[in-house]
C-alpha positions as CSV (number, residue, x, y, z in Angstrom):
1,X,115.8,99.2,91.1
2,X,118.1,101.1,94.1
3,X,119.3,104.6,93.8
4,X,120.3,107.3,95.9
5,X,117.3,108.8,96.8
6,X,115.7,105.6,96.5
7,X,113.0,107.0,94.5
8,X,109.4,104.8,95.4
9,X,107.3,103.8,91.9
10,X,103.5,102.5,91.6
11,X,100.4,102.8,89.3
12,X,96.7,103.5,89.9
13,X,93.9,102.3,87.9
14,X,90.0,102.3,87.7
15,X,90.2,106.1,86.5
16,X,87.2,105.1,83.6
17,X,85.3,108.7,85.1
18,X,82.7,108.3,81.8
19,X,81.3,105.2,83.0
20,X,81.1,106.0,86.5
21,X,77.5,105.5,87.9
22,X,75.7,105.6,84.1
23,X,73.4,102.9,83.2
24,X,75.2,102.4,80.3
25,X,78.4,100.9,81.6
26,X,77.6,97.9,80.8
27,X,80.6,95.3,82.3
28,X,83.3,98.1,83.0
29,X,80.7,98.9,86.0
30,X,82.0,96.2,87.9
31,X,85.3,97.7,88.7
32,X,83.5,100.4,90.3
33,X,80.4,98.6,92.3
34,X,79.4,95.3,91.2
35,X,76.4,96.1,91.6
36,X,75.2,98.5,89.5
37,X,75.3,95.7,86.4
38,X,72.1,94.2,88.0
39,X,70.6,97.8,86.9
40,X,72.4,98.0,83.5
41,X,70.0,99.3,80.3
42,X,71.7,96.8,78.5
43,X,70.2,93.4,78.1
44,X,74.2,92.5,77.2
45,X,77.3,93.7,77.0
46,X,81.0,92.5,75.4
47,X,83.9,94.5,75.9
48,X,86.5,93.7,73.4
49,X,88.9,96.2,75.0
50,X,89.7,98.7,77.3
51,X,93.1,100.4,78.3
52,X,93.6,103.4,81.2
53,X,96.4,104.5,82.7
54,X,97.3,107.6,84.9
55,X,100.2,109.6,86.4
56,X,101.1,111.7,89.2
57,X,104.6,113.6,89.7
58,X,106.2,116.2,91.0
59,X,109.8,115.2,89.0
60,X,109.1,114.4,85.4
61,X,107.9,117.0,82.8
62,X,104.8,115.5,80.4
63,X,107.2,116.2,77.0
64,X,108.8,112.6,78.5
65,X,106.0,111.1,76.6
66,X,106.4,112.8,72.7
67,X,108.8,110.6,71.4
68,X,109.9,113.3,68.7
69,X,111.8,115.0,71.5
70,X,113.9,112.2,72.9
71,X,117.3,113.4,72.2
72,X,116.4,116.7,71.7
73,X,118.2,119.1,74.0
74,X,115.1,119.6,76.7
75,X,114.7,119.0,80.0
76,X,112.7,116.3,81.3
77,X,113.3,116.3,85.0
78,X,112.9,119.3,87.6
79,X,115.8,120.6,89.0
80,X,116.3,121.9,92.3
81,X,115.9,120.9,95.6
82,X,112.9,119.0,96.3
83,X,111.7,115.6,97.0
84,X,110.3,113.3,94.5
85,X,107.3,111.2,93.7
86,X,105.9,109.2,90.9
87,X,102.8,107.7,91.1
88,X,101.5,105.0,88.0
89,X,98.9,102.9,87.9
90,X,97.5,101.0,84.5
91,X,94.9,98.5,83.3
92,X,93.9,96.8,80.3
93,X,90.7,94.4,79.6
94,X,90.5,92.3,76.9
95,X,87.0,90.0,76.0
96,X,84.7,91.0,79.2
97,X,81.1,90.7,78.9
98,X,77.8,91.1,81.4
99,X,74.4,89.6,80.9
100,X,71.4,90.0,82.4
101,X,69.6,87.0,83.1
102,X,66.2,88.4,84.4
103,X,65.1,91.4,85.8
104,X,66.5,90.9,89.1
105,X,69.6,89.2,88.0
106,X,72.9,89.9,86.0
107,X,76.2,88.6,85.8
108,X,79.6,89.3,84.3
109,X,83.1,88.1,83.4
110,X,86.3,90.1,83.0
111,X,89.7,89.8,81.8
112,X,92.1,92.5,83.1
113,X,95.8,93.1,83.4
114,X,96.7,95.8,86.2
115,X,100.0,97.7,87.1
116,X,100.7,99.8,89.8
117,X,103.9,101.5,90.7
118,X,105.1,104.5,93.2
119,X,108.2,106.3,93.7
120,X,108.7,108.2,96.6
121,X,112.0,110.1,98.0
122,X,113.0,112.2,100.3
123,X,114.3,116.2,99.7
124,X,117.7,116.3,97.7
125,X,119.2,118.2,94.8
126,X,118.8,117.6,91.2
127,X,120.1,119.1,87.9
128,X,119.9,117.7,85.0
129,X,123.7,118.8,84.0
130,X,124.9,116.3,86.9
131,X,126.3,113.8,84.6
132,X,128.3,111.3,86.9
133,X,128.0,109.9,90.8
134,X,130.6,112.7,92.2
135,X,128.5,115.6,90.4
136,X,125.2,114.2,92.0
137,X,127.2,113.9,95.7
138,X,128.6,117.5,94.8
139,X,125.3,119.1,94.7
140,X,124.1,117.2,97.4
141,X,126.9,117.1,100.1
142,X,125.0,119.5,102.4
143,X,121.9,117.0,102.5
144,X,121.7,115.5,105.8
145,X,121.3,111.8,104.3
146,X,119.4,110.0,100.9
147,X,116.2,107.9,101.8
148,X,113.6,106.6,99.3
149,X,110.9,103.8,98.7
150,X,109.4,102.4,95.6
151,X,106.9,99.7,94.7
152,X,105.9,97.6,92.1
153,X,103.3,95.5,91.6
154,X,101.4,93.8,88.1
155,X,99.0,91.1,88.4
156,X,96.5,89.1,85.3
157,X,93.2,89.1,87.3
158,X,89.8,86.8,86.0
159,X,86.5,88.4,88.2
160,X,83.4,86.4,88.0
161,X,80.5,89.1,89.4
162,X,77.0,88.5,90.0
163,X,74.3,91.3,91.1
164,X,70.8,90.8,92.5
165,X,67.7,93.4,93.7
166,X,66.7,92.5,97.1
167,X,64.3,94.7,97.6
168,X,62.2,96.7,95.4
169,X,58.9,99.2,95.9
170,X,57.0,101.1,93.6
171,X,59.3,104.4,93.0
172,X,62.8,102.3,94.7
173,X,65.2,99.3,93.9
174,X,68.0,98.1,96.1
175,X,70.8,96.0,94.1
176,X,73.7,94.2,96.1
177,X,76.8,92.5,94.0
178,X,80.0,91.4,94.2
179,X,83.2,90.4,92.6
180,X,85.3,87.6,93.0
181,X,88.8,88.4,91.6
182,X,91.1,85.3,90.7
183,X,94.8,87.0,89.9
184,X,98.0,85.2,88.9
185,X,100.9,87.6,90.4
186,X,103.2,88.5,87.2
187,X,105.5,90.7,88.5
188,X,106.5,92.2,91.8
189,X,109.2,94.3,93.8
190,X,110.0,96.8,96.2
191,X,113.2,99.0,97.1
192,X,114.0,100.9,100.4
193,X,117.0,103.3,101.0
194,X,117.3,104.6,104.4
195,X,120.0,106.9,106.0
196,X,122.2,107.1,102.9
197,X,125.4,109.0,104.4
198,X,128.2,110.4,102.6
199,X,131.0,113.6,103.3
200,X,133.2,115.7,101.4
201,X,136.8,115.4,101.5
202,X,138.7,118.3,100.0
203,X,142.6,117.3,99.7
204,X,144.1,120.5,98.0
205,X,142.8,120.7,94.3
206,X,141.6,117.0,94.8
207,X,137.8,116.8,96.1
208,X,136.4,113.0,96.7
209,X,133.4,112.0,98.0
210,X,133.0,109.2,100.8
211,X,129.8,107.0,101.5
212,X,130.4,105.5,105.0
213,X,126.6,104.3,106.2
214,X,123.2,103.3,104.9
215,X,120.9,100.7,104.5
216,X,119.6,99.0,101.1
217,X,117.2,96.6,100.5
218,X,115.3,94.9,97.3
219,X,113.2,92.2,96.4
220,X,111.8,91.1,93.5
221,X,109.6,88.1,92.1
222,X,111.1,85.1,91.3
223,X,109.9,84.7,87.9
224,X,111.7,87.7,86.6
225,X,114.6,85.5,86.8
226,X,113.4,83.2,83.8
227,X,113.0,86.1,81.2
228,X,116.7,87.1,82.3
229,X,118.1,84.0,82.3
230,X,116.1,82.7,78.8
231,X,115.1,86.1,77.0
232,X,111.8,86.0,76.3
233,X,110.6,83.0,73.9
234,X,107.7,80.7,74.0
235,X,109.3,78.1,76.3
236,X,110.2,81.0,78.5
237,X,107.1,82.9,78.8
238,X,105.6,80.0,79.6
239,X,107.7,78.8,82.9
240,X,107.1,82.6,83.7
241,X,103.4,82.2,84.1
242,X,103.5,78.9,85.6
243,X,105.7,80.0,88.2
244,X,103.6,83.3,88.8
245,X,101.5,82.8,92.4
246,X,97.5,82.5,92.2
247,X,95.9,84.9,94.8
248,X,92.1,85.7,95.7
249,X,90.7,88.9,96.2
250,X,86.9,90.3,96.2
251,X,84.9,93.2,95.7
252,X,81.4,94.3,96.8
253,X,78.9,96.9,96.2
254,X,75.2,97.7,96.2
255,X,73.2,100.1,94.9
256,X,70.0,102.2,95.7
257,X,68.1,104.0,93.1
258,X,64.6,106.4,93.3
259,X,62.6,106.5,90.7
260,X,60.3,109.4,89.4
261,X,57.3,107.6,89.0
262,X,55.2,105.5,91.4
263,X,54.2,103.4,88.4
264,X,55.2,101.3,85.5
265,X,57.6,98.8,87.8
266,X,58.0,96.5,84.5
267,X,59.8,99.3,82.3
268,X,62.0,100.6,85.3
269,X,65.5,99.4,83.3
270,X,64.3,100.7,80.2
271,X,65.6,103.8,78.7
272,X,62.3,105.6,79.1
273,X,62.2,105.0,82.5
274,X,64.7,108.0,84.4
275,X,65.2,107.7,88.1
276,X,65.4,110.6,90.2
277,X,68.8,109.8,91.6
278,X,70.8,106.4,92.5
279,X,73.3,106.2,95.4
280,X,76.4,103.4,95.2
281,X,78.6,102.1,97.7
282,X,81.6,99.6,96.9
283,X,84.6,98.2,98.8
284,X,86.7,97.5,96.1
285,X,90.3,95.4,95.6
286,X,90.3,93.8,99.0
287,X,93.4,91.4,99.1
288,X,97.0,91.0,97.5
289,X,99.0,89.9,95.5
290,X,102.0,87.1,96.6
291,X,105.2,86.8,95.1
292,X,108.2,84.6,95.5
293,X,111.2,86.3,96.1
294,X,114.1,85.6,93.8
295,X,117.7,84.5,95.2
296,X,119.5,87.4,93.8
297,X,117.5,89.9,96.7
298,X,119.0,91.0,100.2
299,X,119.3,93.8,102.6
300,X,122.5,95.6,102.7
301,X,124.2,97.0,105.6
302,X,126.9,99.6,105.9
303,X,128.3,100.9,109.1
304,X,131.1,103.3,109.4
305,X,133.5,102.1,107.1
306,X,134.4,104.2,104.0
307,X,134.0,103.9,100.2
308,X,134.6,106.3,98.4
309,X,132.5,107.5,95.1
310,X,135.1,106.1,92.3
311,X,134.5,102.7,93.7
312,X,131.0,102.7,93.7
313,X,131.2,104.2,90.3
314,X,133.0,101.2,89.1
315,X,131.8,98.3,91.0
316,X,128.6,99.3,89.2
317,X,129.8,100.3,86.1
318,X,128.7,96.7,84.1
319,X,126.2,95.6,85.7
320,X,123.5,94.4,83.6
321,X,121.3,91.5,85.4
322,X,120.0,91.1,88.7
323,X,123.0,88.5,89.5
324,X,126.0,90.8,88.9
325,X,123.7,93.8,91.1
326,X,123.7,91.5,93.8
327,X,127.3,90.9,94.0
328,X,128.2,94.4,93.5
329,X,126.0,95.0,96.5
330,X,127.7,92.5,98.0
331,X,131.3,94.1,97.5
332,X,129.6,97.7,98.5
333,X,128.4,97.0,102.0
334,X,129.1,95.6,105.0
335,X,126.6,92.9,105.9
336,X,124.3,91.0,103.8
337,X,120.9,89.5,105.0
338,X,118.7,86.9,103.0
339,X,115.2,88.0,102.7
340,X,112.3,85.9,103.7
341,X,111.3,83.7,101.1
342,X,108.2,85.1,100.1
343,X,106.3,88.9,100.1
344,X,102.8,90.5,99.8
345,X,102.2,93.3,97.9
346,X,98.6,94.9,99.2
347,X,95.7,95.9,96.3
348,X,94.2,99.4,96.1
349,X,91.9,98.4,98.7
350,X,89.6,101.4,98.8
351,X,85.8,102.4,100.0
352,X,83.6,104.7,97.1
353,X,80.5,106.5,97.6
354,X,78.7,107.5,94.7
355,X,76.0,109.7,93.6
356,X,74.4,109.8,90.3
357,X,71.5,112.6,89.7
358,X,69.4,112.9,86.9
359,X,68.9,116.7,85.5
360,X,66.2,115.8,82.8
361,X,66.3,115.3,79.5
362,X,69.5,113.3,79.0
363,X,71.7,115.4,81.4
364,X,73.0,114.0,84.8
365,X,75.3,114.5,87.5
366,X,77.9,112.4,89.3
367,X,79.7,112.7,92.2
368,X,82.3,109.9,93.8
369,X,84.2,110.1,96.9
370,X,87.0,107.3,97.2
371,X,87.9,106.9,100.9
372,X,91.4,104.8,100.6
373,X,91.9,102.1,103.4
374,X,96.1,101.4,102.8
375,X,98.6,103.6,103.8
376,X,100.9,105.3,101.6
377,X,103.9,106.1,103.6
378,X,103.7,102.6,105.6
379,X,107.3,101.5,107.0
380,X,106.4,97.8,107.6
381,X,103.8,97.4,104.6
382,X,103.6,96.9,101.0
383,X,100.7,98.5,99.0
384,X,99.7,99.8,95.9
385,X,97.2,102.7,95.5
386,X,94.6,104.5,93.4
387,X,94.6,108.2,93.2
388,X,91.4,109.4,92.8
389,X,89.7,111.3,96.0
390,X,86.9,113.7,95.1
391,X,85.3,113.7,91.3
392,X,82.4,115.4,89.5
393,X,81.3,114.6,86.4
394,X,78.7,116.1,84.7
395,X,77.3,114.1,81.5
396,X,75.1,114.3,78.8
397,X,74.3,110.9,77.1
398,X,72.0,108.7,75.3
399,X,72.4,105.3,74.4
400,X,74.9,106.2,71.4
401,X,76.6,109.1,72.6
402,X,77.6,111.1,75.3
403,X,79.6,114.1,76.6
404,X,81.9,114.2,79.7
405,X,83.2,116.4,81.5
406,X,84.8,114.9,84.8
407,X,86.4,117.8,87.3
408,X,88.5,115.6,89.7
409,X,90.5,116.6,93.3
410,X,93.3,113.8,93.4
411,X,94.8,112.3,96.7
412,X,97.5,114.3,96.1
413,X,96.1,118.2,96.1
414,X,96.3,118.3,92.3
415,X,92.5,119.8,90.4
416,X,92.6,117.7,87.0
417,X,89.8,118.6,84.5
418,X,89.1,116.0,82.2
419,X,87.1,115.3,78.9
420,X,85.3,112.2,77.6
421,X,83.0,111.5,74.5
422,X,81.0,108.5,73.2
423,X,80.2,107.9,70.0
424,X,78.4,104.4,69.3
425,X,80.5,101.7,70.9
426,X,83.8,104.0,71.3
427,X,84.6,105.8,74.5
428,X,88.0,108.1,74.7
429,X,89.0,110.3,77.6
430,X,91.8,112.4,79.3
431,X,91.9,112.5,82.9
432,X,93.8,115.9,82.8
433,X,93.4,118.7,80.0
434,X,95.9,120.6,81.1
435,X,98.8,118.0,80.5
436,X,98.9,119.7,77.1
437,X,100.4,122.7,78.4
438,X,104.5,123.2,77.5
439,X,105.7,123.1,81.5
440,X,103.2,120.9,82.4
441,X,103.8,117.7,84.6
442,X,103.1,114.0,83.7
443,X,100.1,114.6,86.0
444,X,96.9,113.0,84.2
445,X,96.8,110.1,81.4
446,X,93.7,108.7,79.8
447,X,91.6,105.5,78.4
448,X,90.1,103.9,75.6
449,X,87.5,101.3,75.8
450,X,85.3,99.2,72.7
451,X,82.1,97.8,73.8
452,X,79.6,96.4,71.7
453,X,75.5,95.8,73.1
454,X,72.2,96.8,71.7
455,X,72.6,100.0,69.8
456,X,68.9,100.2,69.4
457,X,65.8,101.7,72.0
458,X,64.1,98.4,70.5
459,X,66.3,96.0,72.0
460,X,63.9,92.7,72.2
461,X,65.0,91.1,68.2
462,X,66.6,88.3,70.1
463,X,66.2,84.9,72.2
464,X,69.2,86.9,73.8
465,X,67.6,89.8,74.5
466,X,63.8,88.5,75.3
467,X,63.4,88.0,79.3
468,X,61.5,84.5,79.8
C-alpha cells in the first residue's frame, strides 16, 4: 500500500449520464436528486442490476484492461518524468425499485456497493525497463525527494428515498426528496509518503544508493485482517461484515418543472404530457464512512541515519501480509507511532445543478454542473471524490428506446465524448469514446444497468398501476 512516490488511489461513481434528468429513470434517479422519482412516467420501477465504473490517469495506458496482452511485450505505464495520478471510482446495484404511491408521492429502495480510490504523486522518473529498487533510485537521484498520497475507500450502502410536490399550478410542479443512506464500511485505507530522501554514493566502479529521511504512514480497516488471517470462507466473510462499522449519510434534491400547456393538470406525468423544461438541484453523499484501524498500521519516522537500497531490497523481499510489512517498517525506520484507533474516510459530497430541456418530438437536452464540496489535495483530511464537472447530453428517447450522446468536461481538464443506447429494459454506455484509441489512457469506463417497469403507453392493467 506504500511506495516511493507514494502513489494516492480512489474511485468515482454516479457517472449513469443516460439517466440523468429523463423521466424515465425510474429508481437510478435517486443517486442523482431524489427528487425527480416523485415526477417519474413510471407508475413502478425494479432494477435488477446496474454496474458503472470510471477512470482517470495520467500513468497507465487503456491496453492494461485487454487481457490478451498481459505478458505481451507492451508498455503499460508512461515513462518519463512526470507526476502521477489515478483516479477510480465504481458502483454496483442489485434489486432496487421505486413506486409511486399517488400523484404527489413516490418512494424508493436501493441496494448499492460503491468504491472509490485515488492515487496521487508528486514529479519523478519512470521507465518501464527499471527492473529493481537501485534502477528506480538511479533514474531518480536528481529528484529533490519522493512524496505521494492514496486513498481507499468501499462501503455496502441501503437508501430509503421518498419525494413529494409541494407546490403545483396550472403549467408548474415543484418536487422536494431525499435520501437516507444506511452504509456498513467494508473496506478502508489511506497511505502518505512525505520527503522521501535518498543520495548517490559512487565508490570507484561500485555505485549504492542511500535513503537517510522520510516519513510513512498507513492505515487500514480492521476487518481486512480476518480475510488474511482466515482466507476467505463462509465463517470468515461473515466476522468480516459483522466487524464492518454502520455509518449514516443523506442526500437531498428538488425539482422544478414547466409545462407547455396551462391545462390537463391530471395527465401532467403521462407520456403525452412534455414539459417545457425542468430544473434539478441535489446535495448528494453528505457524510462518511468509519473504519477501525487494524494493529498492523503506524507512522514511520526516519531522521538522518542511513540505509542503504540492498537493505531495503531485502527487508522487503518476503513480505506477504500486512504483519510481516509492519515489522519490516519497523526494522526500516527510526521511530514508530501507533495511530489513533479509528479513521473517517469523507463521501463524494458534491452540489449538482441540472437542466433538462425538451426540443419536441422525443428529442431533449441536458445539461449538469457538479460543484464538488471536498478537497482533493487536503493534508489533514480523508475524502473520496467524483469526477464529473460539466456534461451535456443530448437524447432522443421514448419509453423503449433511446439515444445518448453525453459530451462531458471532467474535474480534471479531460473532454470525454460518450455514447449510450436503450433498447427495452437494457441501457449500455461508455463515458469516453476515445479510450479505443491504441495510445489512449485509462481515462473513461462505462455502465450497464437492467430495469424492468411498464413497457406499455397503456400502463393502468394493474391494482399496481391504478392510482386510488
Amino acid at each position: 500500500m506504500i511506495g516511493f512516490g507514494g502513489i494516492q488511489h480512489a474511485a468515482t461513481a454516479q457517472q449513469y449520464q443516460a439517466t440523468h434528468g429523463s423521466s424515465y429513470a425510474g429508481v437510478s434517479g435517486i443517486f442523482n436528486n431524489p427528487a425527480s422519482i416523485g415526477n417519474s412516467l413510471h407508475r413502478w420501477d425494479l432494477q435488477l442490476f446496474s454496474a458503472q465504473t470510471a477512470f482517470y490517469t495520467n500513468t497507465l495506458y487503456a491496453r492494461t484492461l485487454n487481457v490478451s496482452n498481459l505478458g505481451a511485450n507492451k508498455q503499460y505505464v508512461t515513462n518519463g518524468f512526470q507526476d502521477r495520478r489515478l483516479d477510480q471510482n465504481a458502483d454496483m446495484s442489485l434489486l432496487s425499485a421505486m413506486y409511486r404511491i399517488n400523484k404527489k408521492h413516490a418512494v424508493a429502495i436501493a441496494f448499492r456497493g460503491k468504491f472509490y480510490q485515488h492515487i496521487q504523486t508528486n514529479a519523478f522518473h519512470f521507465q518501464d525497463s527499471a527492473s529493481s529498487l537501485q534502477s528506480f533510485f538511479k533514474l531518480n537521484r536528481n529528484t529533490p525527494f519522493l512524496q505521494g498520497r492514496s486513498e481507499h475507500s468501499g462501503w455496502g450502502e441501503l437508501n430509503l428515498s421518498y419525494a413529494g410536490a409541494i407546490a403545483e399550478t396550472e403549467n408548474s410542479r415543484l418536487t422536494v426528496g431525499a435520501s437516507l443512506q444506511i452504509s456498513k464500511s467494508l473496506g478502508g485505507g489511506y497511505t502518505r509518503v512525505n520527503g522521501a530522501k535518498f543520495r548517490e554514493d559512487i565508490n570507484g566502479t561500485d555505485t549504492s544508493y542511500t535513503a537517510y529521511s522520510g516519513i510513512g504512514e498507513y492505515a487500514y480497516s480492521s476487518n481486512i485482517d480476518v480475510l488474511q488471517q482466515f482466507g476467505i470462507t463462509g465463517n470468515s466473510v461473515r466476522d468480516f461484515v459483522k466487524q464492518s462499522r454502520t455509518s449514516l449519510g443523506i442526500s437531498a434534491g428538488l425539482e422544478y418543472i414547466v409545462y407547455n400547456e396551462e391545462s390537463y393538470k391530471d395527465n401532467r406525468l403521462s407520456e403525452g404530457r412534455p414539459y417545457s423544461y425542468k430544473i434539478g438541484f441535489s446535495l448528494m453523499d453528505i457524510g462518511a464512512q468509519r473504519y477501525t484501524n487494524s494493529e498492523y498500521t503506524g507512522r514511520f519516522t526516519r531522521d538522518n541515519d542511513d540505509v542503504s537500497d540492498s537493505r531495503i531490497a531485502n527487508i522487503m523481499r518476503n513480505v506477504n501480509i500486512t504483519r510481516e510489512f509492519k515489522d519490516s517498517m519497523t526494522a526500516l525506520f527510526d521511530s514508530v507511532q501507533t495511530l489513533p484507533a479509528s479513521f473517517r474516510i469523507a463521501n463524494p459530497a458534491r452540489a449538482i445543478l441540472n437542466v433538462d430541456k425538451w426540443m419536441g418530438g422525443s428529442f431533449f437536452i441536458n445539461a449538469q454542473l457538479i460543484i464538488h464540496l471536498n478537497s482533493r489535495n487536503s493534508a489533514t483530511k480523508l475524502n473520496t471524490n467524483e469526477m464529473g464537472f460539466i456534461t451535456v447530453t443530448p437524447r432522443w428517447e421514448t419509453l423503449n428506446w433511446g439515444v445518448f450522446l453525453p459530451m462531458q468536461l471532467t474535474r480534471d481538464g479531460q473532454f470525454w465524448t460518450g455514447l449510450a443506447f436503450k433498447a427495452g429494459p437494457l441501457i449500455a454506455g461508455i463515458h469516453n469514446i476515445g479510450i479505443v484509441k491504441q495510445w489512449s489512457l485509462l481515462n473513461g469506463g462505462g455502465y450497464i444497468m437492467l430495469n424492468l417497469h411498464p413497457f406499455r403507453k397503456k400502463i393502468n392493467k394493474t391494482r399496481l398501476d391504478c392510482f386510488e
